[in-house]
C-alpha positions in Angstrom: 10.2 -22.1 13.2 8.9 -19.9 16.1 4.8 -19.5 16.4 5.2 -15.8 15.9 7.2 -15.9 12.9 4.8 -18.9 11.2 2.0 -16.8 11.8 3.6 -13.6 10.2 4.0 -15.8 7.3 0.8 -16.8 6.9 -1.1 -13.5 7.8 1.0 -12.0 4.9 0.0 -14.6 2.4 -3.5 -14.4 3.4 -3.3 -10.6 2.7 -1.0 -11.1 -1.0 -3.8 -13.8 -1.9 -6.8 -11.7 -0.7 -5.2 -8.6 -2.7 -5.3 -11.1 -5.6 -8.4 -12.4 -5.8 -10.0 -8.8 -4.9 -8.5 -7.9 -8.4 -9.3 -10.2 -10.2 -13.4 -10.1 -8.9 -12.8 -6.5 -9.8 -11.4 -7.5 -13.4 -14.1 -10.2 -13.5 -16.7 -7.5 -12.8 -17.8 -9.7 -9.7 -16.8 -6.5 -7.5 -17.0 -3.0 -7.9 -14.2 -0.9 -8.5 -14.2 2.7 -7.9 -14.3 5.0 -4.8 -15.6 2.0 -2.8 -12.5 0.2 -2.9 -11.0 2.4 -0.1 -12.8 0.2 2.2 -11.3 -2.6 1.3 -7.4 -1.2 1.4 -8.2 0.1 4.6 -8.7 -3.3 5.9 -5.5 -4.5 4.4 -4.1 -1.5 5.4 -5.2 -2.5 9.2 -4.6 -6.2 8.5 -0.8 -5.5 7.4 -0.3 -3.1 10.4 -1.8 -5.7 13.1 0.5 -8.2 11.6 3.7 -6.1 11.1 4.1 -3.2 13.5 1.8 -4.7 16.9 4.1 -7.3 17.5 2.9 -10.1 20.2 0.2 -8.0 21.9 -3.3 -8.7 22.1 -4.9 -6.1 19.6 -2.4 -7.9 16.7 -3.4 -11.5 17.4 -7.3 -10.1 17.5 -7.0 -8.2 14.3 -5.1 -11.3 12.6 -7.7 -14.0 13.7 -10.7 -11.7 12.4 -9.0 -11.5 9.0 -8.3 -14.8 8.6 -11.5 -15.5 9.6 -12.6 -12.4 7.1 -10.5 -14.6 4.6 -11.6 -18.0 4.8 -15.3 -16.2 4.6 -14.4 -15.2 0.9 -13.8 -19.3 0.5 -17.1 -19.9 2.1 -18.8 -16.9 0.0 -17.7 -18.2 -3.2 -18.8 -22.0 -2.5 -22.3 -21.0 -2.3 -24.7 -20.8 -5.1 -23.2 -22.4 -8.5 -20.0 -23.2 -7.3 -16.7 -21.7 -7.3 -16.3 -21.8 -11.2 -20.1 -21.7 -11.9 -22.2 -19.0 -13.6 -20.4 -16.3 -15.6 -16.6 -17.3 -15.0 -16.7 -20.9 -15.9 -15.3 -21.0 -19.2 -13.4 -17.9 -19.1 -9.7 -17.5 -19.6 -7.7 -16.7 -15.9 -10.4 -18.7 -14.3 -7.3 -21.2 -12.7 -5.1 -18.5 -11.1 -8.9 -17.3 -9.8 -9.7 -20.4 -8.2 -5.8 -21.2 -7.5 -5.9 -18.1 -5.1 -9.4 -18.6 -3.2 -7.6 -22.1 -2.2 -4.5 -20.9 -1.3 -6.9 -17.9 0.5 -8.9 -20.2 2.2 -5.3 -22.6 3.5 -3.5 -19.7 4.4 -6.4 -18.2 6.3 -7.5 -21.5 8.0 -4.0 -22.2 9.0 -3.6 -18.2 10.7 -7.1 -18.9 12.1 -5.7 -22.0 14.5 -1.8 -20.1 14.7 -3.9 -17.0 16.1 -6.3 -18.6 18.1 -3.4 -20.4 19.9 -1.5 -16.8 20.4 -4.3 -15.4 22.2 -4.3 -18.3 24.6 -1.0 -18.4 25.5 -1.4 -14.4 26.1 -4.5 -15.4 28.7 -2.2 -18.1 30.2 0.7 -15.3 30.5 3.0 -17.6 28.3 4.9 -16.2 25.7 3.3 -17.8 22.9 
């Protein structure tokens, strides 16, 4: 499979997982819903666009790694403290597909992290990635 196309892939599941866990913090009352979530769909808005419509150039493969760096943050985020399934959400029902997307988060994002990183060198190198 071609680097650009694996890395499609993967920006787009970080973005589907991200959109998923986002609801469910919002469900979970762990985020706020509201007016405030603009914010938010703006930067999937900008995420999607970077990894749909720039193609190969270097303002897509910048905008992909700081998501999937944004992404793999949420992992990090949630580690701290009690835990991923400490406090409040332990025992509660849903708490699996929760923790099943901050993984699949956190592999999708890690994985676009290295895919992206590699793009922008080849770009510097003037090989087509």
């Amino acid at each position: 499979m071609k680097h650009k196309v694996t890395l499609t892939i993967t920006s787009l599941l970080s973005i589907l997982f991200f959109a998923f866990h986002w609801a469910h913090d919002i469900v979970r009352g762990r985020a706020t819903g509201g007016v405030s979530c603009l914010v938010g769909v703006l930067i999937l808005v900008i995420g999607l666009y970077g990894t749909l419509v720039l193609g190969e150039q270097r303002s897509a493969y910048v905008i992909m790694l700081l998501g999937s760096i944004s992404g793999l943050g949420v992992l990090v985020i949630h580690m701290k403290g009690a835990g991923l399934v400490g406090g409040r959400i332990a025992n509660s029902s849903g708490v699996f597909f929760w923790i099943w997307t901050l993984i699949a988060l956190g592999v999708t994002s890690t994985f676009s992290i290295i895919l992206s990183a590699r793009g922008l060198c080849g770009l510097q190198r003037g090989q087509s990635p």
